[in-house]
C-alpha positions as CSV (number, residue, x, y, z in Angstrom):
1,X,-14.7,-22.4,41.4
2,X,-12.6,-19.3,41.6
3,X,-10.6,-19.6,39.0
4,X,-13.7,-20.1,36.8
5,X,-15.4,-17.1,38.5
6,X,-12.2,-14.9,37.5
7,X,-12.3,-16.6,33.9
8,X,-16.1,-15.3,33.6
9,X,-14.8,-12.2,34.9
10,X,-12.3,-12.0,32.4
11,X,-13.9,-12.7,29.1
12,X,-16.7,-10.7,30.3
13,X,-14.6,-7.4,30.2
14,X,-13.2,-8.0,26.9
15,X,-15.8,-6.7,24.1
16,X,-16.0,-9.6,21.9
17,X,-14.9,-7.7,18.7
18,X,-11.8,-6.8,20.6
19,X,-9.1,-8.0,17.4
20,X,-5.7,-7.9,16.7
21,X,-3.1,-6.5,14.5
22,X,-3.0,-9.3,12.2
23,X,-7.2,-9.1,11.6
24,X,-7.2,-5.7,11.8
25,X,-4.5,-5.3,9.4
26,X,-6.0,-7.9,7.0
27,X,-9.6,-5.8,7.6
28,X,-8.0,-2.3,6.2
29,X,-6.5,-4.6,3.4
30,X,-9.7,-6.0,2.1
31,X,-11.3,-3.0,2.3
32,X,-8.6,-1.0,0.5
33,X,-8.6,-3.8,-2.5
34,X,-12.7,-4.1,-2.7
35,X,-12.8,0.6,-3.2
36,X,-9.7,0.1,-5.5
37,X,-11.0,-2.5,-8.0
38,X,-15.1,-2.7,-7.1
39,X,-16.2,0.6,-6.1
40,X,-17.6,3.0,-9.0
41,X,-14.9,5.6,-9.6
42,X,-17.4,8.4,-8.7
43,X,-17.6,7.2,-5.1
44,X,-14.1,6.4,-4.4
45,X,-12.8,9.3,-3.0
46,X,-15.7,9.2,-0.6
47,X,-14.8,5.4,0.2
48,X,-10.8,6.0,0.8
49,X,-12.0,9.3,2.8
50,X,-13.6,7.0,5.4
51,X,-11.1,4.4,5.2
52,X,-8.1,6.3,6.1
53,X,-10.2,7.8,9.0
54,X,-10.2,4.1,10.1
55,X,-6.5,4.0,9.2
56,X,-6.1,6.3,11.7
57,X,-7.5,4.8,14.3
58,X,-5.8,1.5,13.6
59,X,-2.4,3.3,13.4
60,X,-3.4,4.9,17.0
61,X,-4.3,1.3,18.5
62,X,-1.1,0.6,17.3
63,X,1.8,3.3,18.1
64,X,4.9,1.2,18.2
65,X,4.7,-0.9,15.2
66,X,5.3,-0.1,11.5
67,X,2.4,-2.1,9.6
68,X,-0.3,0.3,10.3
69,X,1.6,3.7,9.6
70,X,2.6,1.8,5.7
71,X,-1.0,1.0,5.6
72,X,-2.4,4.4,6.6
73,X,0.3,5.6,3.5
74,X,-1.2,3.5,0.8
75,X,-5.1,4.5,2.0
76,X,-3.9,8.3,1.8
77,X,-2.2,7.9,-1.3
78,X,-4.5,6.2,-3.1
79,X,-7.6,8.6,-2.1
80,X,-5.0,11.4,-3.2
81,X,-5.2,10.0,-6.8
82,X,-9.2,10.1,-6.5
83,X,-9.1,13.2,-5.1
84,X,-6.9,15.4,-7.2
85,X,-5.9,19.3,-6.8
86,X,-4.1,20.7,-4.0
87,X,-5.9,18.4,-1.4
88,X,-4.3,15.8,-2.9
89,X,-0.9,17.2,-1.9
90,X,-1.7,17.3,1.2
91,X,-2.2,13.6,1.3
92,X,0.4,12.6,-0.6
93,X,3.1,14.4,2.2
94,X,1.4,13.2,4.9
95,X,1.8,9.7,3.7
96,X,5.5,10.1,2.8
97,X,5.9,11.2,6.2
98,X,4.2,7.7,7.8
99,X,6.5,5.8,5.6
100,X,9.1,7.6,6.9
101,X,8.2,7.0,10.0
102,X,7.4,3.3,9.5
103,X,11.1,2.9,8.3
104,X,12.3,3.9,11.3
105,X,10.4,1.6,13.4
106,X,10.7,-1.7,11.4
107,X,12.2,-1.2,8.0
108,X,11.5,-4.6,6.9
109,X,8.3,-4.7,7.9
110,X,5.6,-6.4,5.3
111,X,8.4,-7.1,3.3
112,X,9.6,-4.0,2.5
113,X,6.1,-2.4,1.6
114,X,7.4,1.1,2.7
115,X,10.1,1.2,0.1
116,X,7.6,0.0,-2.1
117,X,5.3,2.6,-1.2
118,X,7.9,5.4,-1.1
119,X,8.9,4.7,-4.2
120,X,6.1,4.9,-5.9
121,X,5.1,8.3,-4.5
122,X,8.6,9.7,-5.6
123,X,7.8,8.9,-9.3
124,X,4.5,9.6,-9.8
125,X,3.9,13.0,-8.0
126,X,5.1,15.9,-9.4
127,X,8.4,17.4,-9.0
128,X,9.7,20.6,-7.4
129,X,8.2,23.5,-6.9
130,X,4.9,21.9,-7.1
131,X,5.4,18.8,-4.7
132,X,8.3,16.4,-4.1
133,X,8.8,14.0,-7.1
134,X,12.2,12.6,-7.5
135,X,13.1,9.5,-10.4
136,X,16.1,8.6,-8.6
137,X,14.8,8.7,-5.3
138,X,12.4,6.6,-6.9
139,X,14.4,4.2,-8.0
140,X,17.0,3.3,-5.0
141,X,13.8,3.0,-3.1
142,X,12.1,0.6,-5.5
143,X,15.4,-1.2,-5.5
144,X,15.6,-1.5,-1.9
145,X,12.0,-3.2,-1.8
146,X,12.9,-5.7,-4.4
147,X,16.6,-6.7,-2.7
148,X,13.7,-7.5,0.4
149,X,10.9,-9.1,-1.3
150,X,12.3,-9.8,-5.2
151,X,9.4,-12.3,-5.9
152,X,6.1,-9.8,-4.5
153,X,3.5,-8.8,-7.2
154,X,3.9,-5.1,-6.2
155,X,7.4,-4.4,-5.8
156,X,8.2,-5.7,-9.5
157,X,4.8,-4.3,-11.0
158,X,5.9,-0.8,-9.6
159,X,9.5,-1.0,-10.7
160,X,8.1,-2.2,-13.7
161,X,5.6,0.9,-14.0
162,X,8.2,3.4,-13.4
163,X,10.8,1.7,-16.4
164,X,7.5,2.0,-18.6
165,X,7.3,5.7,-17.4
166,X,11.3,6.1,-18.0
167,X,11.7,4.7,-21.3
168,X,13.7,1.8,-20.4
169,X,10.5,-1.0,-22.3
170,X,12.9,-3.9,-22.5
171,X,13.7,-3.9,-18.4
172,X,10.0,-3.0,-17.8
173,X,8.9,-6.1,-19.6
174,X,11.0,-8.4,-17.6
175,X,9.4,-6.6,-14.1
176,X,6.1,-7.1,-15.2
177,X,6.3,-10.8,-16.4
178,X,7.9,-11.2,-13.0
179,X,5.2,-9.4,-11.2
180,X,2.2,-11.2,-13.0
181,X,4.2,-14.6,-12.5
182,X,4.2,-13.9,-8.5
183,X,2.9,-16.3,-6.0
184,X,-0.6,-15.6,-4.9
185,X,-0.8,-13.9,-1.4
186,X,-3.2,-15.7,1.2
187,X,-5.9,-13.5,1.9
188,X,-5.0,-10.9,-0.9
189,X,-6.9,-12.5,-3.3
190,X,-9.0,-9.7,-4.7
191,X,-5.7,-7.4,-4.6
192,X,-3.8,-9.9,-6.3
193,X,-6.9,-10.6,-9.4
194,X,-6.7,-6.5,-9.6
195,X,-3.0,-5.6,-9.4
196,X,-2.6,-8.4,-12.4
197,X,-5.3,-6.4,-14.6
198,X,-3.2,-3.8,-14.4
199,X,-0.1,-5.6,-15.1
200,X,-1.8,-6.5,-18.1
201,X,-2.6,-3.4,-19.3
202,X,1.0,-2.5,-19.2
203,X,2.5,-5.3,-20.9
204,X,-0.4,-4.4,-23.7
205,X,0.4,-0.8,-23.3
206,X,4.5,-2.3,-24.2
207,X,3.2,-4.5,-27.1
208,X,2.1,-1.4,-28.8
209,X,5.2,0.9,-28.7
């Protein structure tokens, strides 16, 4: 009878939308693919805008794991392409700096998303003295996340994207047939349908050059 009394005790303390890294991880996921690829264009920089402030907070529930600094990256540098101007620099740093950061915790952590992510931002923000765009950062960074993950969707499509933006067509063809060939991702589902509309506008974007 006590032990069910301490039980009672027990579950009563514990709000019942108390979650966990995992389903908190897979809620800032969802949420980041249905303002990427369903939200009107007009009202996505609002969307992302509250989205990283719940970033936030999931990166504060979690302090000593890498996951939710990558994630709070890709929410930031994403509502820094809605967004534009000067604000959007701001964003952009602050997100290299969580990737940073997440690299030091667990480097291999989501499969190498923060090289992924890192590499991204190097190539498509602009160069010094404006911000801090580098192609060959770029590069060994986008390397690095294939050598961890070489079959993912995104680190092919956006080693792929960044030989389209390089010139090199032939090699950026082979990235993005590999990246639209990738295996589905459980619970990505609505990422995956949208990342592989954009593959496909590359590889159309290749069979007209």
């Amino acid at each position: 009878m006590r032990t069910f009394s301490l039980l009672l005790i027990l579950l009563l303390a514990t709000p019942v939308w108390a979650g966990s890294l995992e389903s908190d991880l897979a809620r800032i996921q969802q949420r980041w693919a249905e303002i990427q690829y369903q939200v009107p264009g007009d009202d996505k920089a609002d969307a992302f805008e509250a989205l990283a402030k719940e970033a936030e907070g999931f990166m504060a529930d979690y302090p000593d794991r890498a996951e939710p600094r990558i994630w709070r990256a890709i929410v930031l540098s994403t509502w820094a392409g809605e967004k534009g101007g000067l604000g959007a620099l701001r964003l952009v740093k602050d997100a290299r700096s969580q990737l940073e950061e997440a690299l030091e915790i667990d480097d291999s952590a989501l499969e190498g998303s923060a090289y992924t992510s890192l590499g991204s931002l190097y190539y498509q923000v602009p160069g010094w003295p404006l911000a801090f765009g580098d192609d060959d950062k770029a590069r060994r960074y986008l390397q690095k996340a294939l050598s961890l993950n070489p079959d993912g969707i995104d680190p092919n499509f956006f080693f792929g994207d960044y030989l389209l933006e390089q010139g090199e067509k032939a090699r950026a063809r082979q990235y993005l047939e590999r990246a639209l060939a990738a295996p589905a991702r459980v619970g990505r589902e609505l990422a995956d349908q949208g990342r592989r509309e954009e593959i496909r506008e590359r590889l159309a974007r290749l069979s007209k050059s």
